[in-house]
RODO-2510 file (C-alpha; in nm, 4 decimals, decimal comma):
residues 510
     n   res          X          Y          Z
     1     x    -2,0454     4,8335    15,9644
     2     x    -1,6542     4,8853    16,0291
     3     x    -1,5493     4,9656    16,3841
     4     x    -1,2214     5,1204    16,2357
     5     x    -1,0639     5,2144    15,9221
     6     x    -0,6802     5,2407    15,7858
     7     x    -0,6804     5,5576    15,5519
     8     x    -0,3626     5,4499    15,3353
     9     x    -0,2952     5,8102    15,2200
    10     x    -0,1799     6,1667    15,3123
    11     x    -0,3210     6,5219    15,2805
    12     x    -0,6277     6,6611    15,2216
    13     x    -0,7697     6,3128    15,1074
    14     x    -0,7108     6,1075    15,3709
    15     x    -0,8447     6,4152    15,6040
    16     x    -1,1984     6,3865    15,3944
    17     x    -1,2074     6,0063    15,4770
    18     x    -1,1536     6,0300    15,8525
    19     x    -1,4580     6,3108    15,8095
    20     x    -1,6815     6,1065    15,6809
    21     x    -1,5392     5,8014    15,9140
    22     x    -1,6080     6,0177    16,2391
    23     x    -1,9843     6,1243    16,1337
    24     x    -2,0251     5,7544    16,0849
    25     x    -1,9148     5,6718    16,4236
    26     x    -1,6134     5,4440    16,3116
    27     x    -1,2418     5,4815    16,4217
    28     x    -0,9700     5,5817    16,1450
    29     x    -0,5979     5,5088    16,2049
    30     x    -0,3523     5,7078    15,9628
    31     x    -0,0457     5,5969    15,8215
    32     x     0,2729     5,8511    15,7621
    33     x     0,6284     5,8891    15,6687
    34     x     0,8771     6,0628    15,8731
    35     x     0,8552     6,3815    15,7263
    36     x     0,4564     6,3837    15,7541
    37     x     0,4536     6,3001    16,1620
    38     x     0,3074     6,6325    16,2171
    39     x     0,0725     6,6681    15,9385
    40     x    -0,2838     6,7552    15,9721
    41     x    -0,4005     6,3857    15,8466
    42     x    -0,1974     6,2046    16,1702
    43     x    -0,3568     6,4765    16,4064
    44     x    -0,6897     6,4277    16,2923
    45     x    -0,6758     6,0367    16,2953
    46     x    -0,7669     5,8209    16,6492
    47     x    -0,4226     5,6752    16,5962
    48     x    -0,1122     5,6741    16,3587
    49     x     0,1597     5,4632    16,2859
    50     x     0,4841     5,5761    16,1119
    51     x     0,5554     5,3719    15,8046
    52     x     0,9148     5,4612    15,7133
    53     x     1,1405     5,7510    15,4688
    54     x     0,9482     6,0480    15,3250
    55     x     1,0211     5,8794    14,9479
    56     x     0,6837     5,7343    14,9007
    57     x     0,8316     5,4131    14,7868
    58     x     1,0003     5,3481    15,0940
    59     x     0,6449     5,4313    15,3054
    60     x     0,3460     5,5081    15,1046
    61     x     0,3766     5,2396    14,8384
    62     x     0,4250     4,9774    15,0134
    63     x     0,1454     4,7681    15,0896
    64     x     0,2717     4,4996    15,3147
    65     x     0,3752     4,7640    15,5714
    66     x     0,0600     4,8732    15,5894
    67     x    -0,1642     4,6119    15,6097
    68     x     0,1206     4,5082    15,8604
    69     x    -0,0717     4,8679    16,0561
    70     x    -0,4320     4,7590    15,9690
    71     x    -0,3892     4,4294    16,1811
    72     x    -0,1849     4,5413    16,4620
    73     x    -0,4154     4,8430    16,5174
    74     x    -0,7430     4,6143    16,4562
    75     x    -0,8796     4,8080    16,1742
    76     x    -1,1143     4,5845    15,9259
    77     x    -1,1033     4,7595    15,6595
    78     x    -0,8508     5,0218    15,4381
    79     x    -0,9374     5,3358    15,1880
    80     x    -0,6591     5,4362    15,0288
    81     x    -0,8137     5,7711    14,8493
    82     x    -0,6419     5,8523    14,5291
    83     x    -0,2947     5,8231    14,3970
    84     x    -0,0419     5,6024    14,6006
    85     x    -0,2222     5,2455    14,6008
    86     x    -0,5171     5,3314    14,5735
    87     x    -0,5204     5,1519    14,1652
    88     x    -0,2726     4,8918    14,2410
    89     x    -0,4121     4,5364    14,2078
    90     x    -0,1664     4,3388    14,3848
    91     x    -0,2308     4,5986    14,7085
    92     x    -0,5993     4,4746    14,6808
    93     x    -0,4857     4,1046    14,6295
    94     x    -0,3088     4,1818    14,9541
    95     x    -0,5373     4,2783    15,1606
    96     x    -0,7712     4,0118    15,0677
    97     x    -0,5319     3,7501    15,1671
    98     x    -0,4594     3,8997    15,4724
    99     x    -0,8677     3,9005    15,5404
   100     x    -0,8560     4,2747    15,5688
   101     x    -1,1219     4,5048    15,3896
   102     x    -0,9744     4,6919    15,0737
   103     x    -1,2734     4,9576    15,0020
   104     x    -1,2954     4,9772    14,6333
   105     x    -1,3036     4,7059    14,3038
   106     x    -1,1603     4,4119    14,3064
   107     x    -0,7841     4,3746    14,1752
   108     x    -0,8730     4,1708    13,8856
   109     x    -1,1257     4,4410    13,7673
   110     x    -0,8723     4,7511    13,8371
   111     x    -0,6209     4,5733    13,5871
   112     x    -0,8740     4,5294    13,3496
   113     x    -0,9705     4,8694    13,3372
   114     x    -0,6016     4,9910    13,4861
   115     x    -0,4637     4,8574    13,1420
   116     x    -0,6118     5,1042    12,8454
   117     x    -0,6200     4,9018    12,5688
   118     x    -0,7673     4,6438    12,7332
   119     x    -1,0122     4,8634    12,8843
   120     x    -1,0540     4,9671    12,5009
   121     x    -1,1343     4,5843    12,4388
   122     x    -1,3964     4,5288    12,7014
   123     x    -1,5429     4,8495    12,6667
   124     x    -1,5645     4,8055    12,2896
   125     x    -1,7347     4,4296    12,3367
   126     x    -1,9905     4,6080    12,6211
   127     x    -2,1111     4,8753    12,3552
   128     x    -1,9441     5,1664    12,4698
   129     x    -1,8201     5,4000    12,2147
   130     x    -1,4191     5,4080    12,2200
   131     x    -1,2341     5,6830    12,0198
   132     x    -1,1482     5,5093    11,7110
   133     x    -0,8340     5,3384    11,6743
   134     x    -0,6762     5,0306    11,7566
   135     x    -0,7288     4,7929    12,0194
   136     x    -0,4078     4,5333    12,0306
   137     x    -0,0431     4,6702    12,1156
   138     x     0,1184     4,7652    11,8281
   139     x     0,5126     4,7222    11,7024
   140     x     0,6569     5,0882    11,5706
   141     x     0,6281     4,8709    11,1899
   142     x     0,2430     4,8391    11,2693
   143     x     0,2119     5,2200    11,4200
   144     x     0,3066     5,3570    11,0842
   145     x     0,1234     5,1448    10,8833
   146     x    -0,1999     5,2538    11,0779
   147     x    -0,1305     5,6204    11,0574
   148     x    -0,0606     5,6307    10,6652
   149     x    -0,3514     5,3635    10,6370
   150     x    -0,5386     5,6560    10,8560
   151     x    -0,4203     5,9491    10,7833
   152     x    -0,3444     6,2055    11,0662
   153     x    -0,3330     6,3762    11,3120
   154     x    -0,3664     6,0884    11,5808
   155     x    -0,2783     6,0548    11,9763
   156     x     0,0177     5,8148    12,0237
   157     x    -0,0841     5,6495    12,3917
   158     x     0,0965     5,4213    12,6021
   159     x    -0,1305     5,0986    12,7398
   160     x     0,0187     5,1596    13,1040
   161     x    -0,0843     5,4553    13,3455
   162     x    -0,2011     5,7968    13,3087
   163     x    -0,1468     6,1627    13,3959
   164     x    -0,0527     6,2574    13,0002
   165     x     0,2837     6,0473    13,0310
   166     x     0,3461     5,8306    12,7108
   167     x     0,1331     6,0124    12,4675
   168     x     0,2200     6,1930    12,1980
   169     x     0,0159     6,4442    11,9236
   170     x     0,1184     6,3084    11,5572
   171     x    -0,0120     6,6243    11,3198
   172     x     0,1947     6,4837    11,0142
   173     x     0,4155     6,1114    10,9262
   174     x     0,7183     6,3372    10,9788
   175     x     0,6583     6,3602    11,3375
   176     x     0,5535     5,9601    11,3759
   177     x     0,9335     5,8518    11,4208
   178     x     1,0260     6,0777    11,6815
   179     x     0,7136     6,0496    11,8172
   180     x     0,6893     5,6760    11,8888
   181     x     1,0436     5,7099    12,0175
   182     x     0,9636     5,9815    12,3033
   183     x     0,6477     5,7987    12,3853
   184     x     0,7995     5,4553    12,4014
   185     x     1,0786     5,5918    12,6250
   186     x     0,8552     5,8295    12,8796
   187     x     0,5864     5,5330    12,8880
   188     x     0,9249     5,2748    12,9925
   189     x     1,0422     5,5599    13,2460
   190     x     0,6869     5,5711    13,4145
   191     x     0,5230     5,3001    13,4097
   192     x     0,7805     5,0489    13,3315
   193     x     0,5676     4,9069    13,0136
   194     x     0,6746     5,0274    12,6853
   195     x     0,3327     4,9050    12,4951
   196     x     0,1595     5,1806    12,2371
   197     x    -0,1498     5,2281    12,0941
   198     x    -0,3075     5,4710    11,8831
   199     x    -0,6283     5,6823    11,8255
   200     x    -0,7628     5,8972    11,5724
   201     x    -0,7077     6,2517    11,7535
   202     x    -1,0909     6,4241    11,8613
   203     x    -1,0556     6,7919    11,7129
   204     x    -1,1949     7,0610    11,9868
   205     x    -1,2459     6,8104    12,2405
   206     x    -1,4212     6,8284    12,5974
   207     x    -1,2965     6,6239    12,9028
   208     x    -1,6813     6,5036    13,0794
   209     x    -1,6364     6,2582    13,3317
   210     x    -1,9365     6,0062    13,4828
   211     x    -1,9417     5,9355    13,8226
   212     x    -2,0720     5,5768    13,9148
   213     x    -2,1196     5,3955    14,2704
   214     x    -2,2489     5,0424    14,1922
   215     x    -2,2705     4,7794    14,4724
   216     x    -2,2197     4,4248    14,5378
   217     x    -2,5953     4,2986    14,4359
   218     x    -2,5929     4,3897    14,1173
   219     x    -2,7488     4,8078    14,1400
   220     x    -2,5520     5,1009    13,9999
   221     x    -2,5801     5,4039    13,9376
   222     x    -2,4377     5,7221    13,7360
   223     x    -2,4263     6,0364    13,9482
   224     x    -2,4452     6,2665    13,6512
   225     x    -2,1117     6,4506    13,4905
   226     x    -1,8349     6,6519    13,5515
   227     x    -1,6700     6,9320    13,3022
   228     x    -1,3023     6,8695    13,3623
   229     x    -1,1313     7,0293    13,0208
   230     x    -0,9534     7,3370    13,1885
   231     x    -0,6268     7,1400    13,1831
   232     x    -0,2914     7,2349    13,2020
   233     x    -0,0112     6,9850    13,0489
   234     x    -0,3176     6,7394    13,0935
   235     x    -0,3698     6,7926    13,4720
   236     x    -0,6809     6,8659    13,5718
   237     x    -0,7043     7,2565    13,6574
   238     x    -1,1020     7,3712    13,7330
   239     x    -1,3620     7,1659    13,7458
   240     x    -1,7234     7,1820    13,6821
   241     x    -2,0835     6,9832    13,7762
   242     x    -2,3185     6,9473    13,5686
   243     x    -2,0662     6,9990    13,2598
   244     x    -2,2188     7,3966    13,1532
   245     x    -2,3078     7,2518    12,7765
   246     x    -2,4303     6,8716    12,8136
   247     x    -2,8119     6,8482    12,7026
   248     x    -2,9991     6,6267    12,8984
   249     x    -3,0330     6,3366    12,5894
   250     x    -2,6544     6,3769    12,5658
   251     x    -2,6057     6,3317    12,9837
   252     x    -2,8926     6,0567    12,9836
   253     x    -2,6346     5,8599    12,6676
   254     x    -2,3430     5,9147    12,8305
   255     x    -2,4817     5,8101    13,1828
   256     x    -2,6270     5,4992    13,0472
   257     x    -2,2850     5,4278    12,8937
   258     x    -2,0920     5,4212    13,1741
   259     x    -2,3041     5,2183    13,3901
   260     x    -2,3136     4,9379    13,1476
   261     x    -1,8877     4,9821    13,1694
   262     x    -1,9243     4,8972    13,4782
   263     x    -2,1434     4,6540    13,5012
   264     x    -1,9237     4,4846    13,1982
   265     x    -1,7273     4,4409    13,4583
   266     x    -1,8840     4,3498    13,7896
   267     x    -1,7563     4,7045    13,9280
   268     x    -1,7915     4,7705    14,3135
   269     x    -1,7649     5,1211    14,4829
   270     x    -1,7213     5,4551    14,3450
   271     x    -1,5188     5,4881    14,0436
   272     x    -1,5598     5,7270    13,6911
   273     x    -1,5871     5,6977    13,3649
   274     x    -1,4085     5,9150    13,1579
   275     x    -1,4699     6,0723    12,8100
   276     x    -1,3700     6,2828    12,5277
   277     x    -1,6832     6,4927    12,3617
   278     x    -1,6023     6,6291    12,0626
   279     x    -1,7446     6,9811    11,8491
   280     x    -2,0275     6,7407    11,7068
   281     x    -2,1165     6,6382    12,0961
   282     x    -1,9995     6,2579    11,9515
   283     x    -1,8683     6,0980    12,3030
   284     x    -1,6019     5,8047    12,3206
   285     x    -1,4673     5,6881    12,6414
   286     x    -1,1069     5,7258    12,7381
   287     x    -1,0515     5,5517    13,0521
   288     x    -1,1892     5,4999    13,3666
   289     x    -1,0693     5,5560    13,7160
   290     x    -1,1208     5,2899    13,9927
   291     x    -1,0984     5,5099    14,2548
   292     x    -1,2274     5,8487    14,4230
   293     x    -1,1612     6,1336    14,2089
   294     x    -0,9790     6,4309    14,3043
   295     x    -1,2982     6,6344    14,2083
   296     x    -1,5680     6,4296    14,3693
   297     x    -1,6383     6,7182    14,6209
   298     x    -1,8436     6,8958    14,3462
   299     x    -2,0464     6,5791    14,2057
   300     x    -2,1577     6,5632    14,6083
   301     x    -2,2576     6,9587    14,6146
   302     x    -2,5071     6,9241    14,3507
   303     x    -2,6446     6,5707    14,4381
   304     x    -2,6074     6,5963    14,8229
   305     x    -2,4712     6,2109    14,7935
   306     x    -2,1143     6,1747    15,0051
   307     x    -1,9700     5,9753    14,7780
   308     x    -1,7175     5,8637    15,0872
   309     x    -1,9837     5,7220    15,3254
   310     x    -2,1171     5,5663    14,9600
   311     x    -1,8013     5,3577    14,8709
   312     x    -1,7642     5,2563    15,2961
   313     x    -2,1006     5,1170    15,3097
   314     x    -2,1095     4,9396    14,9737
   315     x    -1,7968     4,7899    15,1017
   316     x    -1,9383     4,6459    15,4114
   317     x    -2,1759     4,5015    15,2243
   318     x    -2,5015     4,7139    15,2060
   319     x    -2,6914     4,8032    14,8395
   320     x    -2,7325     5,1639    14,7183
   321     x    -3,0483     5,2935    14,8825
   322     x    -3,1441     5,4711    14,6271
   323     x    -3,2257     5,3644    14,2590
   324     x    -3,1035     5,6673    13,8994
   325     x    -3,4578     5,7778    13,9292
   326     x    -3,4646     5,9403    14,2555
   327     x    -3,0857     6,0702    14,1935
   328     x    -3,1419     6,5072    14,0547
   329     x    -2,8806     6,7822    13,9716
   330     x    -2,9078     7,0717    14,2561
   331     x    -2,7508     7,4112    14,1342
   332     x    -2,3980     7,4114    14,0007
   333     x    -2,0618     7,3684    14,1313
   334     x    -1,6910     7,4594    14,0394
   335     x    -1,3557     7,3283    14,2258
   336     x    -1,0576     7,4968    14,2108
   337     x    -0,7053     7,3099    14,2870
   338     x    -0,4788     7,5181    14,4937
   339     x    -0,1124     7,4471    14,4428
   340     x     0,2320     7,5343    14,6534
   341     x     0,3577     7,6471    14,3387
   342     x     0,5188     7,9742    14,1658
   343     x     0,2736     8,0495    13,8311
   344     x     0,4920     8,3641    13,7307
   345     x     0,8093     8,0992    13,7461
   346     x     0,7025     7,8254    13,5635
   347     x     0,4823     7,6765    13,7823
   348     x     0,8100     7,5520    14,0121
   349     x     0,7146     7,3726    14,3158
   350     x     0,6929     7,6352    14,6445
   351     x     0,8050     7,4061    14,9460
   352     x     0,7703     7,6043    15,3136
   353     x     0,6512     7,6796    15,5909
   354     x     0,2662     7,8272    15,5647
   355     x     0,2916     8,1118    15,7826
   356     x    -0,0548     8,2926    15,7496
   357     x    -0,3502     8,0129    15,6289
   358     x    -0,6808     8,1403    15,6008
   359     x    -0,9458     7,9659    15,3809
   360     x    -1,2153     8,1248    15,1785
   361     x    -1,5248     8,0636    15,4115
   362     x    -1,9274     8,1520    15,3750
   363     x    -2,2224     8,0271    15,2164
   364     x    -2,1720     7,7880    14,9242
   365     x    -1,7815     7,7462    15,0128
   366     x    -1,6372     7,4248    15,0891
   367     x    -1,2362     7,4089    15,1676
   368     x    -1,1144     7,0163    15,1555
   369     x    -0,7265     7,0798    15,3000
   370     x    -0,4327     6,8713    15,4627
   371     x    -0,2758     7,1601    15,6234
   372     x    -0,2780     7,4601    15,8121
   373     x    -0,0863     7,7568    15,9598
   374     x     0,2796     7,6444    16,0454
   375     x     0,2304     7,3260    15,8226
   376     x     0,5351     7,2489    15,6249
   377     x     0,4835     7,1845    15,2484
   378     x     0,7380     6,9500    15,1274
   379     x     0,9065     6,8646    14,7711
   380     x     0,8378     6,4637    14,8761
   381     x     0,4937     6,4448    14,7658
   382     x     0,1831     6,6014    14,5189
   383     x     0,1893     7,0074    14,6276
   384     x    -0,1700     7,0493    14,6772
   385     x    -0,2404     7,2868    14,9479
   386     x    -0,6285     7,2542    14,9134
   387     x    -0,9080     7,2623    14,7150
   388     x    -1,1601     7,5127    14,7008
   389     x    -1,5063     7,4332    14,6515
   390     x    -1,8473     7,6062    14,5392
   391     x    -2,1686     7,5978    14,4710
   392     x    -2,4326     7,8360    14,3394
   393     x    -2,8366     7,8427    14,2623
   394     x    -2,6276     7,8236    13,8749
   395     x    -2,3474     7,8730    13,6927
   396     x    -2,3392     8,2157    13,7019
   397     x    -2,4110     8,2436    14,0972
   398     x    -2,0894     7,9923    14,1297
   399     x    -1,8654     8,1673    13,9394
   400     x    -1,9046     8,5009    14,1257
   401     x    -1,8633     8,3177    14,4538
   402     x    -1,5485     8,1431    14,2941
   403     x    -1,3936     8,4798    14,2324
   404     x    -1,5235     8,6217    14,5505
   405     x    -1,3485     8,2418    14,7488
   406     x    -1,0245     8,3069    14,5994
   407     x    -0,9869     8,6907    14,6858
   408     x    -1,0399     8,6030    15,0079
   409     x    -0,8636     8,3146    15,0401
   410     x    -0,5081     8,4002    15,2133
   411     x    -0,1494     8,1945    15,2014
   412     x     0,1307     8,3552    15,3288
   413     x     0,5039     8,2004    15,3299
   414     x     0,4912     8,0295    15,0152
   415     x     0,3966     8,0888    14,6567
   416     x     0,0491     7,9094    14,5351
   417     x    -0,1664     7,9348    14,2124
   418     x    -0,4530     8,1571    14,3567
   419     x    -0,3470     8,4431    14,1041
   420     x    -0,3342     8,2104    13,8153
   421     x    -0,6818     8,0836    13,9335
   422     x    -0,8141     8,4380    13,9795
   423     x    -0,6909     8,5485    13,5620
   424     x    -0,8435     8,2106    13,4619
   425     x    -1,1910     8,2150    13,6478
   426     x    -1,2387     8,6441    13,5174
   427     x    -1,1459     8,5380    13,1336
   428     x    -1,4114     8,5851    12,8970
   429     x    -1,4083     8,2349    12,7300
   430     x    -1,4368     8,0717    13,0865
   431     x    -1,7358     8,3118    13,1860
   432     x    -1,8821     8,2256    12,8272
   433     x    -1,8805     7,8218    12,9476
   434     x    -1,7238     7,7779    12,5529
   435     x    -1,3834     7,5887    12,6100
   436     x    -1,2541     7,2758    12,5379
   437     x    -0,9230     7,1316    12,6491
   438     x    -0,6939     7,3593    12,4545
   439     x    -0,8533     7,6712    12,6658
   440     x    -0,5195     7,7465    12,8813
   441     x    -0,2654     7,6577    12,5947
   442     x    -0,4834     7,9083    12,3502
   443     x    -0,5767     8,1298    12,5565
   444     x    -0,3855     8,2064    12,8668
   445     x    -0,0128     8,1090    12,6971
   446     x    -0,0079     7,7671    12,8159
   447     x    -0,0718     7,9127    13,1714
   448     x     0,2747     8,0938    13,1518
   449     x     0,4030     7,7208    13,2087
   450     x     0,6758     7,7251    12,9142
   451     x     0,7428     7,4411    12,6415
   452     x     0,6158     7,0776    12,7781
   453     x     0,8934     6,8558    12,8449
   454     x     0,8899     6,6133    12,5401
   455     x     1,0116     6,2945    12,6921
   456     x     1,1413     6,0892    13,0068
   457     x     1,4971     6,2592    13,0078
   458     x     1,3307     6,5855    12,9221
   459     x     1,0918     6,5669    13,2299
   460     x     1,3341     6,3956    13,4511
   461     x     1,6173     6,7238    13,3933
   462     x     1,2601     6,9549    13,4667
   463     x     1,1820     6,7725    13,7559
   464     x     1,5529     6,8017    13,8332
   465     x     1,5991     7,2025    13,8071
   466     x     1,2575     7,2670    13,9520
   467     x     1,3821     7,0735    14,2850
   468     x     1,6953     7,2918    14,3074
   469     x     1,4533     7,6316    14,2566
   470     x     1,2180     7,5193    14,4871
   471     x     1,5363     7,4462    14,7485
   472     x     1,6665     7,7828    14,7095
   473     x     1,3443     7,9128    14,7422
   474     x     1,2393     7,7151    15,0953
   475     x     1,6046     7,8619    15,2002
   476     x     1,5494     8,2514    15,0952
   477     x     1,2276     8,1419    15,2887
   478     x     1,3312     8,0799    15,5388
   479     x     1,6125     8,3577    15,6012
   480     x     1,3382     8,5924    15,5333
   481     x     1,1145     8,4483    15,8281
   482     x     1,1654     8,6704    16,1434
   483     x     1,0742     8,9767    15,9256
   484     x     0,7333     8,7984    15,7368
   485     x     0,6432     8,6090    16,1505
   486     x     0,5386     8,9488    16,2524
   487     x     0,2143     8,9300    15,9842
   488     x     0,1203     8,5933    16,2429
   489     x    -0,1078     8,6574    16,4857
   490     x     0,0206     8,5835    16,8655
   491     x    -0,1028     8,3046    17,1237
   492     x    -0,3904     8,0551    17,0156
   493     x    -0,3788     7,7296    17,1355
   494     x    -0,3443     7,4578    16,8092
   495     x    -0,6929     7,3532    16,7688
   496     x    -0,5759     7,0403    16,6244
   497     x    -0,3325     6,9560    16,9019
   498     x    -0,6233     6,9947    17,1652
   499     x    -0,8903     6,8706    16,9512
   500     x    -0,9542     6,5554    17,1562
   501     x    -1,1817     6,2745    17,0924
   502     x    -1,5464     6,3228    17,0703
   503     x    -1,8338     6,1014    17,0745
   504     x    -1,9383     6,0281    16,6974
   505     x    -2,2756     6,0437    16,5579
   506     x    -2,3554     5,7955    16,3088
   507     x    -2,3764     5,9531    15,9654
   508     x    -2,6628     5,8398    15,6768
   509     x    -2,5722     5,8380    15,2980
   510     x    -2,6199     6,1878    15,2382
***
């Protein structure tokens, strides 16, 4: 097993790694940009090492600094969590040529599956039901043909990245040109690949996601689903385990399914399949992530697997200890992201000082967070402020504790989305379990978020104005702090700044 770990990530993330790092006795070393050298991740860590500028591409991104950290503080091994590099194949080419550890697939396998239409390909040649459509990269000429071939409506998609960026809802051929335009231009501005495919569009359909951990010998594993279609703009907004309307023939299909997508590819680690599920419960896969998921908190509340110490020791070498037959759902569990940002103002980033934090806490609550009280949250990087975890005997049990966790739960000093959550998780449709991904747009007026920006320049002027807002906000802020500081409680010693370093006991699998 690794003596020490590199955690090549921020926040609340790589907090959860150096958790499961200290229960397994090893030593975690965090990385961090100037404006992060007193965040909760570098207190937490047994050392850190500054990495340069708060832009992330002048610290976070780039990989030679800090495997330049891994070897000069002796760590074997690095998790990067999600986002940053934690999907970049050349950072995993890196590290193996500098004979350092990269925990998670190999490179070659992440831009197999990093790539969508070739993960359409291979996934299509393995057996795996894609959403119909086309599998090569396709010329604006050859677009058109296949929608009037076709018919609509159909999803325009671009091959490269993710997040919703580069894809485009065709409902009739006089939307194609314009469509293929704003598509081709947002995909060029994100990703820096311009390449388009396209795919019949699944009418009422459900986001379920597959967790898999599959190790070096050949075993893996699917750790049952994950209801993820309470989206907003195609971000991920409540999650759900088991998914509240998945028989168990349609979980045992879809399981099977993405195993076998993995092993068409020789995956190692953790990583998830992803799926669309339409009205008929017909499932096609849409992509799968090679890394931890954001929501991988609640796959581990109703398995009691820690997915973390899971994709460590498979790294070091050691096979899955346990085979699908011994693996069984546990109650059910619901995750709530919690954002620094304004809901009644368009969802504008809130950057600030937290003056008052004070997590939702009791039985069946689990808080993953990268900050506390007098953290600064600021406009350099993603906005999370935590996420909020439950779990319940069933559905019903979790969704009273989820409203009873976020009434509770108390931020002070900036604005967050706990009163968007708390409308969202008391609507009828929600409480009825019948939703699909159009829930907030239909029923909650597209989460009071506006018109979506409908391409690069579009998003780039939003991005643009909602900086400015959120600077004028941070300085109202902070003119307005002597007057909120007397809601702080006095005295109190930091319990992070005197946490110290305790002796470790060496954690299991579960």
């Amino acid at each position: 097993m690794f003596k020490k770990v590199l955690i090549a990530n921020r926040g609340e993330i790589a907090v959860r790694v150096m958790r499961a790092c200290r229960e397994m006795g090893i030593k975690t070393v965090a990385v961090y940009s100037d404006v992060d050298r007193d965040a909760l991740h570098v207190r937490f860590a047994d050392e850190a090492y500054c990495i340069g500028p708060p832009p992330a591409r002048e610290s976070y991104l780039i990989g030679e600094k800090i495997v330049e950290v891994a070897k000069k503080s002796g760590a074997e091994a690095i998790h990067p969590g999600y986002g940053f590099l934690s999907e970049r194949g050349h950072f995993v080419d890196l590290c193996e040529q500098e004979g350092v550890v990269f925990i998670g697939p190999r490179g070659d396998v992440m831009r197999t599956m990093g790539d969508k239409v070739t993960a359409r390909q291979t996934m299509d040649k393995a057996g795996v039901p894609i959403v119909p459509g086309t599998t090569d990269r396709l010329t604006d000429d050859a677009i058109a043909r296949w929608v009037r071939d076709t018919g609509p409506p159909v999803m325009i998609k671009a091959a490269a990245g993710g997040g919703g960026k580069g894809m485009r809802l065709v409902r009739n051929e006089t939307e194609l040109t314009s469509a293929i335009a704003r598509a081709r231009s947002e995909a060029k501005s994100s990703f820096g690949d311009d390449s388009l495919y396209v795919e019949k569009f699944v009418e009422e359909p459900r986001h379920i996601e597959i967790q898999i951990l599959a190790d070096a010998h050949g075993n893996a594993v699917h750790l049952f689903e994950r209801e993820c279609s309470i989206q907003r703009r195609h971000q991920k907004v409540i999650e759900e385990a088991p998914g509240n309307r998945i028989s168990p023939e349609l979980r045992a299909k879809m399981g099977e399914a993405a195993v076998a997508a993995a092993k068409a590819v020789n995956y190692v680690g953790a990583g998830t399949c992803e799926f669309l599920v339409d009205k008929h419960d017909h499932f096609y896969f849409l992509e799968m992530n090679t890394r931890v998921q954001v929501e991988h908190a609640i796959t581990e509340m109703i398995t009691g697997i820690d997915i973390v110490k899971a994709m460590i020791r498979v790294a070091a070498g050691e096979k899955l200890p346990f085979s699908q037959d011994e693996l069984a759902i546990h109650g059910h569990s619901i995750e709530a992201r919690i954002y620094a940002e304004d809901p009644d103002n368009n969802f504008v980033p809130s950057p600030g000082e937290i003056l008052v934090y004070r997590p939702a806490a009791g039985p069946g609550i689990r808080v993953d967070s990268g900050v506390y009280q007098g953290a600064k949250v600021t406009v350099f990087y993603d906005p999370m402020v935590a996420k909020l975890v439950v779990w319940g005997r069933d559905r019903a049990e979790a969704i009273e504790r989820l409203g009873r966790a976020l009434s509770e739960f108390v931020v002070k000093g900036i604005k967050t989305s706990i009163p968007f959550h708390q409308k969202l998780v008391h609507h009828p449709k929600f409480l009825e379990g019948r939703y699909d991904t159009g829930f907030i747009e239909q029923h909650m007026a597209g989460g009071k978020g506006g018109p979506t920006p409908t391409s690069a320049e579009d998003s780039a002027e939003a991005r643009r104005v909602a900086f400015m807002m959120a600077a004028v906000a941070a300085y109202k802020r902070d003119k307005q702090r002597a007057a909120e500081a007397s809601v702080v409680a006095s005295g109190g010693a930091d319990p992070w700044k005197s946490y110290g370093r305790r002796a470790q006991m060496r954690g299991g699998w579960r």
